[in-house]
C-alpha distance (Angstrom), angle and dihedral (degrees) to the residues before:
residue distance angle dihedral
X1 . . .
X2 3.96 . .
X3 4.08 93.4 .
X4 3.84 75.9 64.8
X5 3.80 99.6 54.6
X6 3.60 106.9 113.4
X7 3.58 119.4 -151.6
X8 4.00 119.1 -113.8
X9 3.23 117.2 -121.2
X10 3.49 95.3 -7.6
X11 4.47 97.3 -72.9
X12 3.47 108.0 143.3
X13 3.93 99.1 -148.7
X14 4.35 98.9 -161.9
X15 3.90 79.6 43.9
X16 3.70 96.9 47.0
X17 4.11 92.7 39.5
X18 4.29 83.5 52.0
X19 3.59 101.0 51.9
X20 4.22 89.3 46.2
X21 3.46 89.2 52.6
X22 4.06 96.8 51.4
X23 3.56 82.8 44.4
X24 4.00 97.1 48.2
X25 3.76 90.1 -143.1
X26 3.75 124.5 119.1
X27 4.07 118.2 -114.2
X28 3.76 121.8 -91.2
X29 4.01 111.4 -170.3
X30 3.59 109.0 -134.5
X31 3.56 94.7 -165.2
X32 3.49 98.9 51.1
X33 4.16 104.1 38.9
X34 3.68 129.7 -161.3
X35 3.67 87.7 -113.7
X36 3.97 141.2 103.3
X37 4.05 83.7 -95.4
X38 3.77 83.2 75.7
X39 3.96 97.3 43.5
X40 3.65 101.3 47.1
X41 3.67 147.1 19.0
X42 3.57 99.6 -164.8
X43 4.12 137.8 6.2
X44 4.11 130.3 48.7
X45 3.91 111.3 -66.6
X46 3.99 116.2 -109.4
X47 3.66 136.3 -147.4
X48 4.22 99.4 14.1
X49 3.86 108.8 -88.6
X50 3.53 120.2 -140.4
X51 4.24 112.9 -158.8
X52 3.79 96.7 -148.5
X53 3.89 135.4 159.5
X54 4.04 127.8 -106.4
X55 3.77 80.9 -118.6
X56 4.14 96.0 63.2
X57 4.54 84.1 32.2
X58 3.84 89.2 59.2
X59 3.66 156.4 -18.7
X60 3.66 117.3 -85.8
X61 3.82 108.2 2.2
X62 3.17 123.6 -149.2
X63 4.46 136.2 -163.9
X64 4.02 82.6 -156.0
X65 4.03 138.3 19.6
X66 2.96 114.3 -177.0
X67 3.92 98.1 -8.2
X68 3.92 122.2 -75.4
X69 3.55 126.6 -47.4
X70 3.98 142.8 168.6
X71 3.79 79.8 -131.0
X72 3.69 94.1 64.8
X73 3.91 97.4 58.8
X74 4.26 121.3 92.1
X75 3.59 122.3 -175.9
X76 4.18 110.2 -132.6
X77 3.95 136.1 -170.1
X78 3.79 93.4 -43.6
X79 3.72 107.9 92.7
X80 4.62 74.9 -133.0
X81 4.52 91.1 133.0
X82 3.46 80.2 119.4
X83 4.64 87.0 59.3
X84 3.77 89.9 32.7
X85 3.99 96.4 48.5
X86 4.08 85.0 56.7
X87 3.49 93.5 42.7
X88 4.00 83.3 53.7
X89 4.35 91.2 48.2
X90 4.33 86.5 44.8
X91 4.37 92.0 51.1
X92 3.48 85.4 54.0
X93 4.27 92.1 57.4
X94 3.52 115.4 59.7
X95 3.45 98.6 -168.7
X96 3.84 91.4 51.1
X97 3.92 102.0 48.4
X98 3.83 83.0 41.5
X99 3.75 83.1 68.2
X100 3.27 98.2 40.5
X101 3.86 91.1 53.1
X102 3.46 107.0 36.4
X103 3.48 122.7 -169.5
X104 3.71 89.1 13.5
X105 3.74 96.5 161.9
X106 3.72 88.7 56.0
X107 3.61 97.8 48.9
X108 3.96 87.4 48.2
X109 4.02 110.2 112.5
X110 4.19 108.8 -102.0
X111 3.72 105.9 -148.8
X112 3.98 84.6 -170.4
X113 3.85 89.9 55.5
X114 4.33 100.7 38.3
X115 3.89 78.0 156.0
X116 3.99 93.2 69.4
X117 3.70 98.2 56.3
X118 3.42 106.0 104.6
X119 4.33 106.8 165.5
X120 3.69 100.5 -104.9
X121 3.71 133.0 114.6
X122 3.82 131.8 173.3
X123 3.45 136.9 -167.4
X124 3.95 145.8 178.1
X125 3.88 129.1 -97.9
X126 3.63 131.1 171.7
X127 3.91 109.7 -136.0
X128 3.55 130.8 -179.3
X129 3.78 93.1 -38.0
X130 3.33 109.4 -25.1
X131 3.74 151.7 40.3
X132 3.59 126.8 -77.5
X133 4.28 132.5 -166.7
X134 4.03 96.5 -137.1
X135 4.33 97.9 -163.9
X136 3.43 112.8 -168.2
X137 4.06 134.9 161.6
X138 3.84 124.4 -114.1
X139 4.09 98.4 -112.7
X140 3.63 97.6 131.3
X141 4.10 122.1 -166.0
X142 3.85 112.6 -120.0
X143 3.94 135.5 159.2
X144 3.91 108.4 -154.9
X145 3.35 99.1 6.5
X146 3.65 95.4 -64.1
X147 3.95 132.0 110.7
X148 3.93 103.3 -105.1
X149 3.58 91.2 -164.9
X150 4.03 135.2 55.1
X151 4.16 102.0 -33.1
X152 3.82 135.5 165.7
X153 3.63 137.1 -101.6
X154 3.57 86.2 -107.7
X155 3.50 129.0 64.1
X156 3.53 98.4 -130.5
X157 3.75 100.3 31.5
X158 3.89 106.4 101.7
X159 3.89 108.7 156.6
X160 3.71 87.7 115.2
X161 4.01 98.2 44.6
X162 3.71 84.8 50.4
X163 3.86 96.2 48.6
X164 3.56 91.5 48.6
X165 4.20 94.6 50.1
X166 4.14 80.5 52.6
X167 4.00 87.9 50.6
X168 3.85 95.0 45.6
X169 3.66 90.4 49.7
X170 3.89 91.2 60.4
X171 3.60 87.7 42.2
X172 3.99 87.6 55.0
X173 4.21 96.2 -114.7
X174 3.48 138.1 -5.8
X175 3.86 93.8 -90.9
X176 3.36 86.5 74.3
X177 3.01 106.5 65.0
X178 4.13 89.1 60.1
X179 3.92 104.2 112.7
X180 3.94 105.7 1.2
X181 4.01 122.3 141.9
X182 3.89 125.0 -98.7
X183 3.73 85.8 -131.2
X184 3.55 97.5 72.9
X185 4.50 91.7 36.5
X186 3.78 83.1 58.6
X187 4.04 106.5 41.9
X188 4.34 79.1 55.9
X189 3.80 91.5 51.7
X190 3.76 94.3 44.1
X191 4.05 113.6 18.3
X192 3.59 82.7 -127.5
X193 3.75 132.8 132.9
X194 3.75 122.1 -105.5
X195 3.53 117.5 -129.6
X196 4.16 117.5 -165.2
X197 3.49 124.8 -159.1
X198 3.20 126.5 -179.9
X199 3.68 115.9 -150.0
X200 3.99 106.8 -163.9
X201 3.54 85.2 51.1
X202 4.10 93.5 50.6
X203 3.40 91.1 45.4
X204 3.68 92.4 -138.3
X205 3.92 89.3 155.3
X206 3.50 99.7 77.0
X207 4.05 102.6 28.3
X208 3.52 112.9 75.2
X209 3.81 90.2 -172.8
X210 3.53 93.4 60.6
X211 3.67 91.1 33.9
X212 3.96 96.5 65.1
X213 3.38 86.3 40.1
X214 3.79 95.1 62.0
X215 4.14 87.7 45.4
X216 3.71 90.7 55.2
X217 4.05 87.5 55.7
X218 3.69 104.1 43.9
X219 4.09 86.0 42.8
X220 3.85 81.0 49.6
X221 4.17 89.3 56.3
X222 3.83 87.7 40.0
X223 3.70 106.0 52.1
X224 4.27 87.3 40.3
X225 3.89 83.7 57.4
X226 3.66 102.1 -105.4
X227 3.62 126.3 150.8
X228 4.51 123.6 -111.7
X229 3.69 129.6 -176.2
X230 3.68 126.9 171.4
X231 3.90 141.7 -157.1
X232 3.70 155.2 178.9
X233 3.05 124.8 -125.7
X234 3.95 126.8 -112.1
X235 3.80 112.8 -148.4
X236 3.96 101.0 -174.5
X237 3.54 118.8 32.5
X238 4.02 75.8 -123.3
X239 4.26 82.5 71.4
X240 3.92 91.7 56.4
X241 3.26 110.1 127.3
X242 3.95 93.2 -17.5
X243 3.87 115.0 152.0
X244 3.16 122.7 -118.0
X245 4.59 121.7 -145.1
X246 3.66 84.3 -106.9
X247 3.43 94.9 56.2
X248 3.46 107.1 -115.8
X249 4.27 120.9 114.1
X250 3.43 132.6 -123.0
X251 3.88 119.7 -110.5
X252 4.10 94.0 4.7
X253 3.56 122.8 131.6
X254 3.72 108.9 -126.0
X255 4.07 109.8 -161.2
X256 4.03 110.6 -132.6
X257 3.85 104.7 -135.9
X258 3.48 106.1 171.6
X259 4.28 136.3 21.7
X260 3.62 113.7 -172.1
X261 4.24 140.6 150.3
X262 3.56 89.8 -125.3
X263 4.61 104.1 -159.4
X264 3.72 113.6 -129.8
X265 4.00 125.3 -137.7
X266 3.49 137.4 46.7
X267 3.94 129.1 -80.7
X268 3.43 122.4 -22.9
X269 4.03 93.3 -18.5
X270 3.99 78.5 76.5
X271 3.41 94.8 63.4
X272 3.63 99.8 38.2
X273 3.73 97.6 43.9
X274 3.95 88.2 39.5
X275 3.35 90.3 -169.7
X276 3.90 111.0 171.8
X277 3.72 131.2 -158.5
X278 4.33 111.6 -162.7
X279 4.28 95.4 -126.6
X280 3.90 128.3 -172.3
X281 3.82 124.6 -169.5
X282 3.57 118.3 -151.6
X283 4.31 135.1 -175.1
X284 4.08 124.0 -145.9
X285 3.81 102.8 -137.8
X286 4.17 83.4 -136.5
X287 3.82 84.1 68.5
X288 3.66 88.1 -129.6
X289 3.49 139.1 59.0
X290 3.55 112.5 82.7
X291 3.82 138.9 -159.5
X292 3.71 106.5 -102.8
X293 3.83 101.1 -168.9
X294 3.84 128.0 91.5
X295 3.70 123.1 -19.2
X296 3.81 88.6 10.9
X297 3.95 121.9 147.3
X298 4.23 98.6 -77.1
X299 4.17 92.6 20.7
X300 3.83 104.7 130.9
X301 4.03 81.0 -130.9
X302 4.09 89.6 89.1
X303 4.19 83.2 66.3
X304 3.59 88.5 72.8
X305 4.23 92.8 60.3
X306 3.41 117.7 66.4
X307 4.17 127.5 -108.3
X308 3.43 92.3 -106.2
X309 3.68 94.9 40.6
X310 4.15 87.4 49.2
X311 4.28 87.5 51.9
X312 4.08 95.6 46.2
X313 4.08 86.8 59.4
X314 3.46 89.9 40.7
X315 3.98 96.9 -121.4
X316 3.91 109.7 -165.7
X317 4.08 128.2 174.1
X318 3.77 88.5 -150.3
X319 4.35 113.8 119.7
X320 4.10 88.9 -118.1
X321 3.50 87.9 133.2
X322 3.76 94.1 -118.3
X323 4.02 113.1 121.7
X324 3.44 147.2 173.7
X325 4.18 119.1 -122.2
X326 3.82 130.4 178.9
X327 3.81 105.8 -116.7
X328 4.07 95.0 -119.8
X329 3.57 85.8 55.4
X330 3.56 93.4 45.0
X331 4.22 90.3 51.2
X332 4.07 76.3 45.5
X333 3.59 104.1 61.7
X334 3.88 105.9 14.4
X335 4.49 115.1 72.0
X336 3.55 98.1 -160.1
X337 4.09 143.8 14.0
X338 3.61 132.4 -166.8
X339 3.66 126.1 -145.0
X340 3.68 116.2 -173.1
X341 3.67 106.5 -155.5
X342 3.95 124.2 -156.5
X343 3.41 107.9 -142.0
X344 3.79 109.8 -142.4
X345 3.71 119.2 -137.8
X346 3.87 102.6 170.9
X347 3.81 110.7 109.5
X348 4.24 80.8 -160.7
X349 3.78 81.7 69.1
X350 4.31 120.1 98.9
X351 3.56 88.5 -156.1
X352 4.21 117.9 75.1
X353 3.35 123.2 -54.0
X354 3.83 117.3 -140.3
X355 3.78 119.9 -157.2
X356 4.17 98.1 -145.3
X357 3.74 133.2 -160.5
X358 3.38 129.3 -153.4
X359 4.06 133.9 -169.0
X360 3.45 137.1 160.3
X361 4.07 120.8 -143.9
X362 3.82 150.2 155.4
X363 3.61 144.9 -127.4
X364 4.41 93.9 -139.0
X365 3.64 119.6 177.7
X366 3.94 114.8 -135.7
X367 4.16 121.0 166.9
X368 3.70 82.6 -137.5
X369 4.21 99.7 87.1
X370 4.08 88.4 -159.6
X371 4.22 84.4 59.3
X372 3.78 97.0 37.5
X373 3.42 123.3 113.8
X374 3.81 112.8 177.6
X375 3.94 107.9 63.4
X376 3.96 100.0 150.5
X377 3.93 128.6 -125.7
X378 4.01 122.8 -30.4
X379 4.24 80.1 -82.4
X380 3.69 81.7 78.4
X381 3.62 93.9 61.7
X382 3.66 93.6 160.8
X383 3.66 93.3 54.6
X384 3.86 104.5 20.6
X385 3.81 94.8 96.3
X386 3.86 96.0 51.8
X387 4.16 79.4 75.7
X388 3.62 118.9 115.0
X389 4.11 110.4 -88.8
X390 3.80 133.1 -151.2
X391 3.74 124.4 -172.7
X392 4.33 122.5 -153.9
X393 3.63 133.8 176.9
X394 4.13 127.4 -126.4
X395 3.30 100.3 -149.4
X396 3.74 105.8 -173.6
X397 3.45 132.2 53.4
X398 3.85 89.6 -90.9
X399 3.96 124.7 -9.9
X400 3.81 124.2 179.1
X401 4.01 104.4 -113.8
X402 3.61 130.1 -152.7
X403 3.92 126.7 -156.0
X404 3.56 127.2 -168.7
X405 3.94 129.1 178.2
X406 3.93 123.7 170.7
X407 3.46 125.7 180.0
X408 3.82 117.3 -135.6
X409 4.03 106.0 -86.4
X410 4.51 107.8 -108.4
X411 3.43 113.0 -132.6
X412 3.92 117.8 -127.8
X413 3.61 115.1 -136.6
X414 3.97 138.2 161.2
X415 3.91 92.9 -120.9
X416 4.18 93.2 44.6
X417 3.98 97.8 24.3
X418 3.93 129.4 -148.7
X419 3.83 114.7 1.4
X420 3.29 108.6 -124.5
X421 3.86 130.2 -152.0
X422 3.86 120.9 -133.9
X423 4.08 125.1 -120.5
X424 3.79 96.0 -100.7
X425 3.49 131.8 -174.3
X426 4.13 142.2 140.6
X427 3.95 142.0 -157.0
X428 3.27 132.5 -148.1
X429 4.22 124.8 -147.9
X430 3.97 126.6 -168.5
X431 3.80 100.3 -130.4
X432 3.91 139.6 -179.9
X433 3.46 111.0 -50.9
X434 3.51 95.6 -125.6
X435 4.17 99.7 45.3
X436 4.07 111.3 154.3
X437 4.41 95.1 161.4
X438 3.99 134.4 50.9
X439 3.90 124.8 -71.6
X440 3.91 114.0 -108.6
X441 3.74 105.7 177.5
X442 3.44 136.6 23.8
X443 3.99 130.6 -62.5
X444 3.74 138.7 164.9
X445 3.99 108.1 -37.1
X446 3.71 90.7 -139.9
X447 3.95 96.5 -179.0
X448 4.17 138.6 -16.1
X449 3.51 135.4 -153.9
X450 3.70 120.7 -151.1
X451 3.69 129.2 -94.2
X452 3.82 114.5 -115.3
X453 3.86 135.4 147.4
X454 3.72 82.9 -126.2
X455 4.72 120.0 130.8
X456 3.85 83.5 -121.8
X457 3.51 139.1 44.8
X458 3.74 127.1 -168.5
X459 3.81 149.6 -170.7
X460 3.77 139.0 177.0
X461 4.29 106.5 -164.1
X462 3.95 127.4 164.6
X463 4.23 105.0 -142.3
X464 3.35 135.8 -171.1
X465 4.14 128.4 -117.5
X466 3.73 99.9 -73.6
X467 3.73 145.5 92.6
X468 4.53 119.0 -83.4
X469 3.61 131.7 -165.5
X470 3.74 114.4 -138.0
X471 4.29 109.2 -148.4
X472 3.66 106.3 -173.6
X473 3.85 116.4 -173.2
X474 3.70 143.7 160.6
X475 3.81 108.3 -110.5
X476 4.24 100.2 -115.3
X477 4.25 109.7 52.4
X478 3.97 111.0 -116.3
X479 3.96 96.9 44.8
X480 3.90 114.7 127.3
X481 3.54 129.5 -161.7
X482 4.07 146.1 119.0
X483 2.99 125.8 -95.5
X484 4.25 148.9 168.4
X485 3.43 132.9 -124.1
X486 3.72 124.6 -168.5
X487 4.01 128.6 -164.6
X488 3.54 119.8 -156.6
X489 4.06 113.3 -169.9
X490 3.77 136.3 153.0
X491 3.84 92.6 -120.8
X492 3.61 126.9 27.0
X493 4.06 108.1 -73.9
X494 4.25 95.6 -160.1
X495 3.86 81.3 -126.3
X496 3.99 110.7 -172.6
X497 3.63 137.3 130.2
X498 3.59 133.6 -79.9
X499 3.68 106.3 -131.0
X500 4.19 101.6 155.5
X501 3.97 121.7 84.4
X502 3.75 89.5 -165.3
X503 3.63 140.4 -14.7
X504 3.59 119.9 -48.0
X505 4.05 116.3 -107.8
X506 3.81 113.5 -132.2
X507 3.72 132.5 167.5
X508 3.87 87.4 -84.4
X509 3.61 87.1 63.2
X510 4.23 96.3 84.8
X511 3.99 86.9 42.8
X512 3.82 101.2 41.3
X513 3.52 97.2 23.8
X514 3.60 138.8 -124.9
X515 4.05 127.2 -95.0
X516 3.83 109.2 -87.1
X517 3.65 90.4 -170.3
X518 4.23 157.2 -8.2
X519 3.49 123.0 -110.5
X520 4.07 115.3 -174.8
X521 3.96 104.9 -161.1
X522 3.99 112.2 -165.9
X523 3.86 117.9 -164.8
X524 4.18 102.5 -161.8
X525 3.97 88.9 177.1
X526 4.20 147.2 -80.2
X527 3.74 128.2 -97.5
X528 3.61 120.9 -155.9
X529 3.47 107.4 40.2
X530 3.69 119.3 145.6
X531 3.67 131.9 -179.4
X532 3.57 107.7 147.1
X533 4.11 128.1 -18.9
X534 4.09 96.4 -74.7
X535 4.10 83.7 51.8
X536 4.10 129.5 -113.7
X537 3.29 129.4 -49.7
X538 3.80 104.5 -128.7
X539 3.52 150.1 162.1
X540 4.04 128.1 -178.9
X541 3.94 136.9 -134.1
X542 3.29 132.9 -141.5
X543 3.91 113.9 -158.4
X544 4.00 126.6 177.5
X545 3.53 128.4 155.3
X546 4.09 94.4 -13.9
X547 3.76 91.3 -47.0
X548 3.52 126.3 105.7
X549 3.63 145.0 163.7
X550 3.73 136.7 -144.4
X551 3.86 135.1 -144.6
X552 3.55 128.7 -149.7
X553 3.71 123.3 -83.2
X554 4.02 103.1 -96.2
X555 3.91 103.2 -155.2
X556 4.12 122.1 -147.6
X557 3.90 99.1 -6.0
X558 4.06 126.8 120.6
X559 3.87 83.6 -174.3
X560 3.74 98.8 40.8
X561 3.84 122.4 161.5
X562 3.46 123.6 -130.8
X563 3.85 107.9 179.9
X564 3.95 92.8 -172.8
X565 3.78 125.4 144.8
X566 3.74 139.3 -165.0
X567 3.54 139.6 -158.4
X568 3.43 122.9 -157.4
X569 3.81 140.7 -178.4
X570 3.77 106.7 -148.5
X571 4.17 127.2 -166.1
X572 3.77 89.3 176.7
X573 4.03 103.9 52.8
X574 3.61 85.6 172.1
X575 3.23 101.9 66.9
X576 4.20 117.5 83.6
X577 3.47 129.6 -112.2
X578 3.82 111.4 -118.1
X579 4.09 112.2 -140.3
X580 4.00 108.2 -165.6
X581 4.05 128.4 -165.7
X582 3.66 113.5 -162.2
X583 3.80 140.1 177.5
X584 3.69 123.1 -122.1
X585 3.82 109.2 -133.7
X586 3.84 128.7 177.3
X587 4.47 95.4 -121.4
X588 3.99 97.3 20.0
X589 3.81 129.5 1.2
X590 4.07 115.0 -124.5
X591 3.80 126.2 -110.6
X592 4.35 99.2 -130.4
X593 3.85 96.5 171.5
X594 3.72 145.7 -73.5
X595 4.11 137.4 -143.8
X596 4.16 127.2 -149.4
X597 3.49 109.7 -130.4
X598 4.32 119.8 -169.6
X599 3.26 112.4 -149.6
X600 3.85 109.0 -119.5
X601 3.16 132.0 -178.7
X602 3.70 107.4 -155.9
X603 3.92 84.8 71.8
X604 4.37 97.7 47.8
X605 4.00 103.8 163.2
X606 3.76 92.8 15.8
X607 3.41 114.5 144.7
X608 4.05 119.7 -140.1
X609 3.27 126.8 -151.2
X610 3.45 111.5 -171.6
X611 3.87 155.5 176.7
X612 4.08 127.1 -107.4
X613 3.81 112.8 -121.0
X614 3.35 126.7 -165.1
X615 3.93 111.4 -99.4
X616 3.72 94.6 -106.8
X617 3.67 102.5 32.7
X618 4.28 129.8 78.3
X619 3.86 84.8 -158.3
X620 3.93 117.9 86.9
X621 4.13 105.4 -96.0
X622 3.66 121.4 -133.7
X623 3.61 89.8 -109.5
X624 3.74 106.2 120.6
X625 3.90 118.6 -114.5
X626 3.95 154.2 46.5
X627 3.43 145.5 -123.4
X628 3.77 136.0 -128.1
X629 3.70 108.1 -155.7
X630 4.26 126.9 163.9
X631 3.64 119.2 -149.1
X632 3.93 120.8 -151.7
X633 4.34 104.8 -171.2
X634 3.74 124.1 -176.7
X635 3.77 135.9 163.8
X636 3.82 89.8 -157.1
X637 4.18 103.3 85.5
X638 3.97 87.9 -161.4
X639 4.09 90.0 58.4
X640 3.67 104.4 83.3
């Protein structure tokens, strides 16, 4: 992965660290200053900051003591829990903060080698699609003495203070990084996807069902090494941070670091009762304030777990702001949790293998509407099709499908101010199996995400076999940005973008001729088909003009349905469309029947039902059944 580490804004940090070294001077970052440009993007600086190094802040600095640990993290002036809370979730994964701080033994100071210091860190971000080498010096801001911003339990620990000067660099200063989600903090630790869910709205509370089903998923995320925060939500900006009797505060990010069954009783009456209680341990980014409800640090709960059972979670009655909750009351108290999944691609892997898709795109503006890209939500119906497309296959009979779009991140600075995200949303529409050219009017809204000005958007759908459109937009028409969308599927979907309106002309056109007009054939189903006594095994074919498409196998039925569609771009509207049922056999599959239908447009939307025919007869065959079948005819070739 690090040979694909790009490096941000072009700093070089092996490069950098060499010429300091000849030079025996220590490394000042002249894209990220040690002044107020780097603090704030807007509004008049407090208390005077003074930019200095962990050298002149304390004897014998350190990137570790002790190792890393969500205990060493503090949240400071910044209103950054949000950063500090995934910083907490990343110390407690080795192999993700490893990433994240590569070469970490290297960059650790030598006091043996004082002469190798040279001032310069770097670290590892995922970005909008790919990895980037974020170098930055060691000037830290203080008042007093003291780090104002995200610091360590220990005075001369400073991974974290560094690692969140790297962060607030991408993010433009350290200002912005006041009031940002945990989502988007823990999709650039991980290159994961960030999944909300919002518990109030779930009602996960008071459904046990649904409940245990929830714990089964984030323990899912946890035990596969993901990353999960939680939150409730602040109303008023007079709930920020307001605390609650039970302890907990309103609109804090809480970091999850650890999801377990935890067994109740002592000895062996714990393993022959086997009674099981669904736990979740959380962490306060203040590094106090605790939850002081059940199963807290002194609740008499903890006598019902066992010594060794209390020391294997690591059960302490200190104020560190790490505690223990049930997970009803934690779906009781807490609105929403984030799990940030990572998405394993490695077929060496025993765990799922996801098949993932990635493309880049853009909402453009253009006055032309046949070369605009950036026509808003499905409000906009005028405009919501000039949006870019993509097209992907199911290719199972069902297959759990993941969609991810982000936005690329704004930069805050004090000449351009805040960065602000875009409204950003997406649809997605089961269309005609065999679809080659851009949708134009409505279909089957198979699935939608929600619209949010948040980086990242993300769904979770089930699908059926079939072939979707993907129509990402911004939520207001005439918005323009880039943006990424990833695919996650258990076979290869074929995912690309649709970037044709019709077919292309060529010089073939005047000799082959061009498409005079679009036909859309829907096959609902059949009723009377009989093979044996559990029914036939059958699947139909739609051919026109060389093309044809082909349903799904559907097993046992006589009255099976087929829900299958084709488009197709005829030069010969004359000519019928042929609708086929066969019968899947084992050596050679069974001819049942078939019906031409011509396209006509006095009867648009009508739906057919209609008799099998033998294949070389006009007169209705004895074979038993019929065919429902909707035909869509235009002679525009942009109307379908």
């Amino acid at each position: 992965m690090f040979s694909c580490v790009k490096p941000y804004e072009d700093q070089h940090y092996s490069a950098l660290k060499r010429a300091c070294l000849r030079r025996k001077v220590l490394f000042e970052d002249p894209n990220f200053p040690a002044t107020d440009d780097s603090l704030y993007y807007k509004g008049t600086p407090g208390p005077t900051v003074r930019w200095k190094r962990p050298k002149d802040i304390c004897e014998d600095p350190r990137l570790f003591v002790d190792g890393i640990s969500s205990h060493d993290l503090h949240q400071g002036q910044v209103g950054n829990c949000w950063f500090v809370a995934a910083c907490s979730s990343l110390a407690s994964r080795e192999s993700l903060w490893q990433k994240v701080i590569p070469d970490w033994k290297e960059q650790e100071w030598d006091p043996q080698k004082p002469n190798a210091y040279a001032g310069i860190f770097h670290f590892h971000f995922w970005r909008f699609g790919e990895w980037v080498d974020v170098v930055i010096d060691d000037r830290l801001p203080t008042v007093n003495n003291q780090l104002i911003y995200c610091h360590s339990s220990s005075r001369n620990e400073f991974w974290c203070a560094l690692v969140e000067k790297a962060y607030a660099k991408l993010a433009g200063c350290y200002q912005a990084l006041d009031g940002g989600n945990t989502a988007d903090a823990l999709v650039d630790f991980t290159g994961g996807v960030s999944e909300p869910i919002d518990l109030t709205e779930g009602g996960f509370a008071n459904d046990e069902a649904k409940r245990n089903q929830l714990f089964e998923r984030v323990l899912k995320v946890h035990s596969r090494g993901g990353l999960i925060s939680a939150s409730i939500k602040a109303v008023t900006a007079a709930d920020m941070e307001a605390r609650l009797a039970c302890g907990l505060v309103k609109g804090h990010a809480y970091a999850i670091t650890d999801v377990r069954k935890v067994r109740l009783g002592h000895g062996l009456l714990a393993f022959f009762k086997s009674e099981k209680l669904d736990m979740i341990r959380l962490r306060n980014p203040w590094g106090e304030r605790e939850w002081n409800g059940p199963w807290s640090d002194t609740s008499e709960e903890w006598q019902k777990v066992s010594k060794s059972e209390r020391e294997k979670m690591g059960v302490t009655v200190q104020d560190d702001g790490e505690f223990w909750m049930t997970f009803e009351d934690v779906c009781r108290y807490f609105t929403d949790i984030i799990k940030c999944r990572l998405i394993n691609t490695s077929y060496l892997s025993v765990h799922k293998t996801w098949e993932e898709a990635r493309l880049r795109g853009a909402w453009t503006r253009h006055e032309d509407p046949q070369k605009n890209r950036s026509g808003g939500c499905i409000n906009h119906k005028d405009t919501f099709f000039q949006n870019p497309q993509y097209i992907f296959d199911v290719k199972k009979p069902e297959d759990e499908v993941l969609i991810c779009i982000q936005q690329r991140p704004k930069q805050s600075t004090r000449r351009d101010g805040k960065g602000e995200n875009l409204a950003i949303g997406f649809d997605i529409y089961k269309v005609e199996e065999n679809r080659q050219y851009r949708m134009h009017s409505l279909q089957h809204r198979a699935a939608s995400s929600i619209y949010i000005n948040s980086r990242s958007v993300f769904l979770r759908t089930d699908q059926p076999e079939g072939r979707f459109v993907i129509i990402p937009t911004t939520f207001e028409p005439g918005h323009t940005g880039e943006f990424l969308l990833r695919v996650f599927t258990d076979v290869p979907s074929n995912c690309q973008e649709l970037r044709l309106d019709e077919p292309p002309r060529s010089c073939w056109s005047s000799l082959c001729g061009y498409p005079q007009q679009v036909t859309q054939v829907h096959v609902l189903g059949a009723a009377g088909l009989k093979d044996s006594s559990t029914g036939a095994n059958s699947y139909v074919i739609i051919k026109c003009e060389g093309d044809k498409v082909r349903s799904a196998v559907q097993k046992g039925t006589s009255t099976p349905e087929y829900d299958v569609k084709g488009i197709f771009y005829r030069k010969k509207p004359g000519q019928p469309i042929t609708v086929q049922i066969w019968n899947h056999r084992v050596l050679k599959d069974e001819f049942l029947g078939q019906v031409h239908l011509k396209a006509d447009p006095d009867h648009l939307q009508a739906l057919h039902t209609l008799h099998l025919r033998d294949r070389n007869s006009r007169q209705p065959s004895d074979l038993p059944g019929t065919v429902a079948v909707r035909v869509f005819s235009s002679v525009s070739l942009t109307a379908v």
